[in-house]
N, C-alpha and C positions, 0 to 999 in steps of 0.2 A: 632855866628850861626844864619843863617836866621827859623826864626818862620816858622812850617808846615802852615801857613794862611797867608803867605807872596809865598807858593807854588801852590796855587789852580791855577787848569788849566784857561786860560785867560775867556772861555764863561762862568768860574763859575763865576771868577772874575765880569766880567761886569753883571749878574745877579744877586750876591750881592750889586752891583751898582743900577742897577734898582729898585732892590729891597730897599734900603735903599731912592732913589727918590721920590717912592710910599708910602714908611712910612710917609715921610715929609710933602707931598702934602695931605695927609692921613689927617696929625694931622693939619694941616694949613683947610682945607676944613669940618674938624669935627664937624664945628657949622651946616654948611649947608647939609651935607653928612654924614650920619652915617650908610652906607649900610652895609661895611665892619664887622661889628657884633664884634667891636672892642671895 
């Protein structure tokens, strides 16, 4: 059986995409940027 998070509509998909992009660059940029309140 395909996982219900193998179904998310395609613009959630790429928003969890995005969204996982920004975490990276997030943590990569953490020393210099800490706006994020993270």
């Amino acid at each position: 059986r395909i996982r219900p998070s193998y179904v998310l509509r395609p613009t959630q998909k790429i928003d969890t995409l995005l969204q996982a992009i920004e975490d990276a660059e997030a943590e990569d940029d953490d020393e210099d940027d800490d706006e994020d309140g993270d």
